[in-house]
C-alpha positions as CSV (number, residue, x, y, z in Angstrom):
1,X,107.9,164.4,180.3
2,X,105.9,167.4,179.7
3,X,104.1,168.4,182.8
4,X,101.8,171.2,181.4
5,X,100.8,168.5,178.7
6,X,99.9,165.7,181.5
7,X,97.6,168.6,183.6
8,X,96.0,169.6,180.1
9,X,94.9,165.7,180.0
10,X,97.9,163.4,178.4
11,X,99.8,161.6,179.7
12,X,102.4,160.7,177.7
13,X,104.2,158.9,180.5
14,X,101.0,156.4,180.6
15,X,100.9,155.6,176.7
16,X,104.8,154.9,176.9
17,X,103.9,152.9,179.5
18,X,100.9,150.6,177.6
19,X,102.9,150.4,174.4
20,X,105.7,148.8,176.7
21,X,103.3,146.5,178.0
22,X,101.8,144.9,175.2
23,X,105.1,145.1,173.1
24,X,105.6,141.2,173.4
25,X,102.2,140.5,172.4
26,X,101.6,142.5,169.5
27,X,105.1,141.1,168.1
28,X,104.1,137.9,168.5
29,X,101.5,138.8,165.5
30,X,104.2,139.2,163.5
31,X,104.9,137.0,160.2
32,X,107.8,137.3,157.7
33,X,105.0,140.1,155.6
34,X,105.6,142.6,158.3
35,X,108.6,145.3,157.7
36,X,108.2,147.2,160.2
37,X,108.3,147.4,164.1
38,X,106.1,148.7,166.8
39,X,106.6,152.3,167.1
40,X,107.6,153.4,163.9
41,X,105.2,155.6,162.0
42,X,103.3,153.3,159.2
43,X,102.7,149.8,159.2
44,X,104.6,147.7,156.7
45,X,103.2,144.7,155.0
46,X,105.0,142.7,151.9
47,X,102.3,142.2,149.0
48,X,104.3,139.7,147.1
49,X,102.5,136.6,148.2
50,X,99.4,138.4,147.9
51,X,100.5,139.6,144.2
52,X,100.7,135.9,142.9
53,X,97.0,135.0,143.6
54,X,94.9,134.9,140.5
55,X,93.2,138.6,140.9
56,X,94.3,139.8,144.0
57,X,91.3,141.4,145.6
58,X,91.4,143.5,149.1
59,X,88.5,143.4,151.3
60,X,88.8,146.0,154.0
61,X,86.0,147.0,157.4
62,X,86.1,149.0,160.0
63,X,83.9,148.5,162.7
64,X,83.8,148.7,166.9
65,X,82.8,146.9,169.5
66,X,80.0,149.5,171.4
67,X,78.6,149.8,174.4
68,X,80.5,146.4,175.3
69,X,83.4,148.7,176.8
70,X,80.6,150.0,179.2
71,X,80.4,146.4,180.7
72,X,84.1,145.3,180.2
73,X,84.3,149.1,182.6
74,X,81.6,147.9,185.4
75,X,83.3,143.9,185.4
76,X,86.8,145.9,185.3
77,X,88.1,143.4,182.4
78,X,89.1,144.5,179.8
79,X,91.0,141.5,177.7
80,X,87.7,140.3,176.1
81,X,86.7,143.4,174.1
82,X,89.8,143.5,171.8
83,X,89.4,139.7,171.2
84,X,85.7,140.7,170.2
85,X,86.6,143.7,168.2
86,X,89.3,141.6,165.8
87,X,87.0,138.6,165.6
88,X,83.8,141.2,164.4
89,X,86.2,142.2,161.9
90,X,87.4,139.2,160.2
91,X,84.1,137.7,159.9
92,X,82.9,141.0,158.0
93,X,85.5,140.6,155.6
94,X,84.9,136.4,155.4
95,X,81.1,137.2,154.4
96,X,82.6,138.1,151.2
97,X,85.5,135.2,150.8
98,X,88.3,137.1,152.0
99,X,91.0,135.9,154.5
100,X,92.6,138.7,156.8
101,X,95.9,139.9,156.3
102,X,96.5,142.3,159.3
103,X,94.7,144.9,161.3
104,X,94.9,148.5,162.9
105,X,93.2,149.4,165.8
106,X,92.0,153.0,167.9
107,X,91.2,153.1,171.3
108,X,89.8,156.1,172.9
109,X,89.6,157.2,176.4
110,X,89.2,159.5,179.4
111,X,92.4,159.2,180.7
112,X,94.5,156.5,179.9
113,X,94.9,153.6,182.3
114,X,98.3,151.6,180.9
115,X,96.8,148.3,182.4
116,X,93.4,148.7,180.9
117,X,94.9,149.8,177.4
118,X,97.8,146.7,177.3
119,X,95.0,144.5,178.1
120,X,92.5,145.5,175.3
121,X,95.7,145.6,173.2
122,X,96.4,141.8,174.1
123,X,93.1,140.7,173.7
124,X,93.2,141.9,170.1
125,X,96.8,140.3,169.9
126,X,95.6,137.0,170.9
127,X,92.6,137.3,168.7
128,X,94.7,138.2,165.8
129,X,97.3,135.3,166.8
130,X,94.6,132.6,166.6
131,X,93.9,133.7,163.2
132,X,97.1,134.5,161.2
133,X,96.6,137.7,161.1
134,X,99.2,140.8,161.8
135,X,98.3,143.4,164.6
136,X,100.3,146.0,162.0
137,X,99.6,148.8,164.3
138,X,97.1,151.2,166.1
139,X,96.7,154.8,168.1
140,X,95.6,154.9,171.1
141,X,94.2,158.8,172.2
142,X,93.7,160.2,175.6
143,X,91.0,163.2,175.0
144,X,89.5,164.1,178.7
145,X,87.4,166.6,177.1
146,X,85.9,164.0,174.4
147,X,84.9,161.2,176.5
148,X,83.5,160.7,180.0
149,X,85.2,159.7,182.8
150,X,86.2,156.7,182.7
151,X,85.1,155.9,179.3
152,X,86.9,154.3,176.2
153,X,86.3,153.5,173.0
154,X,87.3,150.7,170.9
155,X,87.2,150.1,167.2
156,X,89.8,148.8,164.5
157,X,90.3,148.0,160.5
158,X,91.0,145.1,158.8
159,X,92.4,144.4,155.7
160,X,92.2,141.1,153.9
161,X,92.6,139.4,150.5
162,X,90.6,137.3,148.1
163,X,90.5,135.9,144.3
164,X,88.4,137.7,142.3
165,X,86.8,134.9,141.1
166,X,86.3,133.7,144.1
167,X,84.3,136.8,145.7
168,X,81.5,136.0,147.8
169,X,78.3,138.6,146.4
170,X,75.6,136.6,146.8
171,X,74.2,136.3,143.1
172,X,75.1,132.7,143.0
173,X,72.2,131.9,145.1
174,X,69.3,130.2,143.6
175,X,65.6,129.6,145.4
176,X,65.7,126.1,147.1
177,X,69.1,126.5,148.3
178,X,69.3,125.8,152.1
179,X,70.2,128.1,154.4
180,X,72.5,126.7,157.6
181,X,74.0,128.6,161.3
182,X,76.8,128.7,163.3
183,X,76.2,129.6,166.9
184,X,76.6,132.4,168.6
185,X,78.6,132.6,171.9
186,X,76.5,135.3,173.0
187,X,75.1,139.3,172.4
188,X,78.8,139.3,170.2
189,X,79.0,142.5,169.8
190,X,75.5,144.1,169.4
191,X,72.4,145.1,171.7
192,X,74.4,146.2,174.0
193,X,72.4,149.7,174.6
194,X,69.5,148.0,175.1
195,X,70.8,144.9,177.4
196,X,72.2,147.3,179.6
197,X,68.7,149.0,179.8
198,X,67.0,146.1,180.6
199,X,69.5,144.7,183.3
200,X,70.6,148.0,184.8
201,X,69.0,147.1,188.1
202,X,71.0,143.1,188.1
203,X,74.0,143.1,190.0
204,X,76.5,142.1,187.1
205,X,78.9,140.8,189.7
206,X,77.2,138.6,192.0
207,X,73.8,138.4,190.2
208,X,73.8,134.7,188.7
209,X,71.9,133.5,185.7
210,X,72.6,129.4,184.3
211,X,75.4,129.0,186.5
212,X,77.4,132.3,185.5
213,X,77.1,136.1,186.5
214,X,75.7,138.1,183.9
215,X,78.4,140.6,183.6
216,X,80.5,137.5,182.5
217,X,77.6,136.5,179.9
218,X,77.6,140.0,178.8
219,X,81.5,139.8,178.0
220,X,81.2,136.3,176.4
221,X,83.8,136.9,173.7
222,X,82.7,137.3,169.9
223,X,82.9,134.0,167.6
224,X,85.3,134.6,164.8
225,X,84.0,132.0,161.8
226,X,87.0,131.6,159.9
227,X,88.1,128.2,160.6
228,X,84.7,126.8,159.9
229,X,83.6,128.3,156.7
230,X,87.5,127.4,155.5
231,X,86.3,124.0,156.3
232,X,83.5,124.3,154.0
233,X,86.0,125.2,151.2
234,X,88.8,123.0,151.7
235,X,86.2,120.0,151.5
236,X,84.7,121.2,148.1
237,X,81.4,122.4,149.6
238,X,80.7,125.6,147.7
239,X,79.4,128.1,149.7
240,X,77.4,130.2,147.8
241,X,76.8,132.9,150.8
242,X,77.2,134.4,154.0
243,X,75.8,137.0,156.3
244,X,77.4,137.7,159.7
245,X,74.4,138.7,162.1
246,X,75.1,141.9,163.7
247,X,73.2,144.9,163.9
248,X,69.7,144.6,162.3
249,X,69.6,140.6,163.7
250,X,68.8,137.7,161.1
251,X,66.3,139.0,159.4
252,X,68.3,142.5,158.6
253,X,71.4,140.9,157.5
254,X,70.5,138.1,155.4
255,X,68.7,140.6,153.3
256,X,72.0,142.1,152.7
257,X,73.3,139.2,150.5
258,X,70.3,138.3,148.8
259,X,70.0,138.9,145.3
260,X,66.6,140.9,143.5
261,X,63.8,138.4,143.2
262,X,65.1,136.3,146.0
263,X,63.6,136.1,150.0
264,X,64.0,132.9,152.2
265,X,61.7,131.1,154.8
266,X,64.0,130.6,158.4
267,X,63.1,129.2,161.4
268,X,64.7,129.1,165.1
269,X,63.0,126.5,166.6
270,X,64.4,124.1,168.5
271,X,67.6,125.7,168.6
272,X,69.2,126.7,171.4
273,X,70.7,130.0,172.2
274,X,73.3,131.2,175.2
275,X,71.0,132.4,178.1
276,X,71.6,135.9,178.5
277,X,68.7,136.4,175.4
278,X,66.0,134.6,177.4
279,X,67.0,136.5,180.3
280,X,67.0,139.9,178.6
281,X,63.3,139.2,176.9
282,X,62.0,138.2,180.7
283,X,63.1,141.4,182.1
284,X,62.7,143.8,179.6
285,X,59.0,142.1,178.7
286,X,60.3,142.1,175.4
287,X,58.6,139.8,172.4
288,X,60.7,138.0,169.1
289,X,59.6,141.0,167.6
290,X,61.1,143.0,169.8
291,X,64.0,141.4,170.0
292,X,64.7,139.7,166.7
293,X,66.5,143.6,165.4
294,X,68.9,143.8,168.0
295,X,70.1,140.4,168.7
296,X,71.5,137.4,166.8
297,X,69.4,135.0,169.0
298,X,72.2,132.5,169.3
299,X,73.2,132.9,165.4
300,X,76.3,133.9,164.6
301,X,76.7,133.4,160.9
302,X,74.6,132.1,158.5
303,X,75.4,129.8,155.4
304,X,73.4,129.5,151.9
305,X,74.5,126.0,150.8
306,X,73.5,123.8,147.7
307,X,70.5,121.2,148.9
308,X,73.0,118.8,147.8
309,X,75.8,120.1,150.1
310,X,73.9,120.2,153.2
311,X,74.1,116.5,154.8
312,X,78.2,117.0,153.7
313,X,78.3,120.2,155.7
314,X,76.3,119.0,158.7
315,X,78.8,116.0,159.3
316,X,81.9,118.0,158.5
317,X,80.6,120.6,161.3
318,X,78.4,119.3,164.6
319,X,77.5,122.8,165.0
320,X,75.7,123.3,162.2
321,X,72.0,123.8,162.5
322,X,69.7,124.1,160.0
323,X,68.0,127.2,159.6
324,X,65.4,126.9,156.3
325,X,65.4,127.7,152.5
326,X,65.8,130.5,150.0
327,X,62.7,131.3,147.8
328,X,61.0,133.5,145.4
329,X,59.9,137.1,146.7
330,X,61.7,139.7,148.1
331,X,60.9,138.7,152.3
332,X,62.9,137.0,154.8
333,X,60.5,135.5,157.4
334,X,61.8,134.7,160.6
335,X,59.9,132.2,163.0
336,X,60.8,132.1,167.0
């Protein structure tokens, strides 16, 4: 191998040595759609079965997971952020009614660590496993002059498929339809800046909060949705919309699948969220206000149901909580 290339900062040696490593894993991913092999070039992927839906529609996002690798680099674990990364994705995509087909993913670094990269690799293999989805491939670039040391970044594309006619836009919702949660296990994959802020003094390691440290609270892996809200379907609820709560929290996301004309009335109380969120507001003195933006507050996804669906969907899922109604205006009121 090239030494000038390894003292300029790669190491090819190191990458040879990741892709090795996760090799097993990321073929396990594998269905008969997949035509290719890791290592070649492209990523292959057979759109017959696709093709004989009734108006194929392909749904793709690309998101990442944040300052999440920040604590998954102070705990030294690294297995949880690629299960968070490929579960963030698929729910994106399932907002709108499509079911994931396979995903590509980019990690950037410092210097690549073969261990650390195999293991954010597998988490994203297991992630994608659980959920019939191919890992169809993925670069993985060592820039020492990009990020700090010890640094990496982690972020991926999906790429899934649904009937036209079954698209999931929203304008199907009418005022007086109810509006349901899943939970959250967690932060997921947002807040992350500003946790960190707030706990930088907490020893992530030994420091406990509700029986567990907090580093292991902060690496709580994202929910993926899938199963559920296929649930839904398969029992002839009609699920008339969806918002995954990231960035922006409850109130910022739900306005993203409302119609014109249309605001809702939520409440969150009495439910109950994972502790890391009461634990942040403590130290950081922060109020709902505060941190109703940044957080999901222990929900996860959100459902607009028919009022006559709702005592259906409550027994078919235990988890489901009800969260409040759709009606006329153009708010979204949140209550703590």
């Amino acid at each position: 191998m090239s030494q000038a290339y390894k003292e300029a900062g790669v190491d090819i040696a190191a990458g040879e040595e990741a892709v090795e490593s996760m090799k097993e894993a990321v073929s396990a991913t594998f269905n008969p759609q997949v035509l290719s092999k890791l290592g070649d070039f492209g990523g292959l992927f057979d759109l017959s079965a696709v093709m004989q839906k009734k108006g194929p529609v392909l749904v793709a996002s690309t998101d990442g997971v944040g300052t999440k690798v920040e604590v998954a680099r102070v705990m030294d674990r690294w297995d949880t952020v690629g299960q968070c990364l490929v579960n963030h994705c698929i729910n994106d995509i399932l907002v709108q009614g499509a079911e994931p087909l396979f995903f590509l993913d980019f990690i950037g670094c410092h210097k690549l660590e073969p261990s650390k990269v195999a293991d954010i690799v597998k988490g994203m293999a297991k992630a994608c496993a659980e959920n019939g989805v191919a890992l169809l491939g993925g670069e993985t670039a060592e820039m020492g002059k990009v990020y700090a040391e010890g640094g990496y970044e982690v972020a991926g594309t999906i790429v899934g498929v649904v009937e036209k006619e079954r698209l999931l836009t929203g304008s199907g919702i009418k005022a007086g339809d109810k509006v349901f949660g899943l939970p959250s296990t967690g932060l997921h994959t947002n807040g992350y800046s500003l946790a960190r802020k707030v706990l930088q003094d907490k020893d992530w390691i030994r420091d406990l909060h509700a029986g567990e440290s907090i580093g292991e609270q902060l690496l709580k892996v994202h929910r993926c949705y899938l199963s559920e809200v296929k649930a839904l379907g398969e029992s002839g609820i009609s699920v008339r919309g969806l918002a995954h709560v990231t960035g922006g929290g409850i109130r910022g996301n739900f306005k993203r699948v409302l119609p014109d004309g249309l605001g809702a009335k939520l409440s969150l109380k009495g439910l109950s969220r994972p502790p890391i969120f009461d634990l942040v507001a403590e130290l950081g003195g922060l109020s709902f206000e505060d941190m109703e933006p940044a957080f999901n507050l222990g929900v996860g996804m959100m459902i607009v149901l028919r009022p006559e669906d709702g005592e259906k969907a409550l027994s078919l899922l235990p988890e489901l909580f009800e969260l409040g109604e759709i009606v006329e205006g153009h708010s979204v009121e949140v209550q703590s």
